[in-house]
N, C-alpha and C positions, 0 to 999 in steps of 0.2 A: 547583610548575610553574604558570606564566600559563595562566589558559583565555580562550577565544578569545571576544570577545561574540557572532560570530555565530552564526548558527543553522545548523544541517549537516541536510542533508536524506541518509540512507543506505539502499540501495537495492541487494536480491542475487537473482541467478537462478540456475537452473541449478544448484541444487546439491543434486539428487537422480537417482536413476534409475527405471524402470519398476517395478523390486525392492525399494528402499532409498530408505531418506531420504522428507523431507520439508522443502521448502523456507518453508514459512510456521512450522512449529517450530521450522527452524533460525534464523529471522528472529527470533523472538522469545526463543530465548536469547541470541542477540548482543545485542538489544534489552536483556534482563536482566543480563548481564553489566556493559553501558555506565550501567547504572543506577545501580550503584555508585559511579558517577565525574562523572554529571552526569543533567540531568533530560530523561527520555526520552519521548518519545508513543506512543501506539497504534500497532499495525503494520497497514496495511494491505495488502489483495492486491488486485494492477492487473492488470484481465484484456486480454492480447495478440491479437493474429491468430493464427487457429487454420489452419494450412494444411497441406498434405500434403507442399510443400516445405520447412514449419520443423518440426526436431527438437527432442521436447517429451516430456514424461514422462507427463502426464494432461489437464493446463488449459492448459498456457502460459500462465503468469501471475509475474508479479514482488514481490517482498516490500519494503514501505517502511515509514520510521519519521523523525522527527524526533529533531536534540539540539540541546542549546542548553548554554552554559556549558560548553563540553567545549572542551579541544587538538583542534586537527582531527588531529595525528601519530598521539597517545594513540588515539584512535577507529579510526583507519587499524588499527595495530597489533593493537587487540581483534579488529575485525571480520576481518580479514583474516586472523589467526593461526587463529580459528574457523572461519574455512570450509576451511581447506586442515586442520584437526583434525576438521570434524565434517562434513565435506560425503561424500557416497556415494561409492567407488571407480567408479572411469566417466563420471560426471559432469561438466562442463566451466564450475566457479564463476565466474562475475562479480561484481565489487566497485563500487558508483558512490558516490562519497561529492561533495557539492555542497554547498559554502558560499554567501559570498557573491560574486557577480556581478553584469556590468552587468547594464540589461533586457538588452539583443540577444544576449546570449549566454543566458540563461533563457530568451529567448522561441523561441532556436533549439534550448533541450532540451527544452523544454513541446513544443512540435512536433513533434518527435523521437517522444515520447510517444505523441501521438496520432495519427502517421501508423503506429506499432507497433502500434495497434488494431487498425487496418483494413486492413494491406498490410504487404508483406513486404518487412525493411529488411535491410539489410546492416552486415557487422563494420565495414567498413571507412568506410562512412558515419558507425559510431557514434565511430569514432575522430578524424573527421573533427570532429564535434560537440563531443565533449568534449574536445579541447583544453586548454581553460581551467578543466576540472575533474578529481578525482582517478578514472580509470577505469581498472580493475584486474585481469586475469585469473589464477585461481589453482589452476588446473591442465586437465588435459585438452585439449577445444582452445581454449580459453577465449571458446568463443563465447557465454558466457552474458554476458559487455559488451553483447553488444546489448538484453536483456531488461534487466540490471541498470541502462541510463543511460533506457529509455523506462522503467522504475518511479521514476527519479528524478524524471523529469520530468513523469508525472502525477503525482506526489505532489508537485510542485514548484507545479502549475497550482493544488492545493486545489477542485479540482470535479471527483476521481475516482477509485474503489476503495471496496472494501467492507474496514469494519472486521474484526478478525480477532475471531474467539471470539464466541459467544452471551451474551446480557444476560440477566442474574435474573427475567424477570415475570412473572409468571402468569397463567393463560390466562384472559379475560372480559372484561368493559367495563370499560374506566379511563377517567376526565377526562384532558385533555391536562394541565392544571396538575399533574396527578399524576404523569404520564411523564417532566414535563420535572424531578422531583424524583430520577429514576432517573439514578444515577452513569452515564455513557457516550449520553447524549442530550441533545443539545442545543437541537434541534429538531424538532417533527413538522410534517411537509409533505404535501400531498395535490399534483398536478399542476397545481393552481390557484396553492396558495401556500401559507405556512403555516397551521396552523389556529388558531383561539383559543382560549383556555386551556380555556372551557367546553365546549365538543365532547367528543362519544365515539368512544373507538375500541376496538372489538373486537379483542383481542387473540388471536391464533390461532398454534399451534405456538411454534418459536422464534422469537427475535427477533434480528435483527442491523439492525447500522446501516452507511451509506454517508455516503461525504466528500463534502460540497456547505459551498460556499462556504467554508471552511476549518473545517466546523465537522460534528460526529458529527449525522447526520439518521435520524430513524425518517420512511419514508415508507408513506404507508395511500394505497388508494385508496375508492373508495364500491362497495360491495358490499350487494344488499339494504337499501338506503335506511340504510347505516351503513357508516363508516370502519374497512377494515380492514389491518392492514399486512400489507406483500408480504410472500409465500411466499420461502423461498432458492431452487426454481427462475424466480421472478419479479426477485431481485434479480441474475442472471446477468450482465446485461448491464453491469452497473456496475461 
């Protein structure tokens, strides 16, 4: 079978309940499953508008992940056949899968994206939007299209969502030169800018990273005249 050179950005919500499931596990055995077949990225979770008129299970949040070298069909099939097998009874799965496009149709799901942060969007906008890409619902009332096409498209933008899963490090002072030796970091940033290799950073609890600029970032701030990275209730916002 030909695979396709471009890059598919895939993107699921909605497919757990109050009771059941979890949708950043489910993300990440589709994730695994696809691994098989082509080379897959990190999943991240994109955090939505939290409102008392959007139906949500805990976070309201979206699960994304890249592929490259895949059939877009092949991919459809895995991901799709997994969430209508492993998704909760109840639950209402969306499917976003995004290739290649022009800008103006990226720049009208990247927006998409980021007007699902902060306000409350509709199905029928999201169907409105994707058009030109594959938008799929796979059972219940399938209103998780609207989470599943704004996780595509913050993960389309590459400036947002916090990586899935905690990093190996251990707790104390590290040089940066030594972090940036740590599998899943790329960069350490402070709100100024990145830091230089020889800087310290106290490292405290777990550690997780966030997407900036297309790339896995540990962010610290200055705490007691020392660099230290964000808390997970500090990293919420991302």
């Amino acid at each position: 079978m030909q695979r396709d050179a471009q890059e598919l950005v895939v993107a699921i919500d909605d497919t757990d309940t109050k009771d059941e499931g979890a949708t950043g596990k489910l993300a990440e055995l589709i994730a695994e499953e696809i691994a098989k077949k082509a080379a897959v990225s990190r999943v991240t979770r994109h955090q939505l508008f939290v409102h008392e008129s959007i139906p949500y299970t805990s976070h309201n949040s979206a699960m994304a992940f890249k592929v490259s070298g895949a059939d877009t069909e092949e991919i459809f099939d895995i991901a799709s056949s997994m969430l209508e097998e492993k998704s909760s009874c109840g639950s209402d799965p969306g499917l976003c899968i995004v290739g290649a496009v022009d800008e103006k149709v990226k720049r009208e799901i990247i927006d998409f994206g980021k007007r699902a942060k902060v306000s409350v969007v509709q199905k029928d906008e999201a169907l409105r939007v994707a058009q030109k890409v594959s938008l799929t619902a796979h059972g219940g009332s399938g209103d998780g299209v609207i989470g599943a096409l704004a996780g595509a498209g913050l993960r389309l933008s590459n400036n947002d969502g916090r990586f899935r899963g905690w990093l190996d490090i251990a707790e104390g002072k590290a040089k940066v030169k030594d972090l940036l030796r740590v599998k899943g970091i790329d960069e350490v940033r402070s709100p100024h800018g990145p830091l230089r290799d020889d800087e310290i950073v106290r490292i405290e609890g777990k550690v997780k990273t966030v997407l900036l600029n297309n790339m896995s970032v540990l962010l610290v701030h200055m705490e007691d005249n020392l660099w230290r990275n964000l808390t997970r209730e500090e990293l919420k916002k991302y």
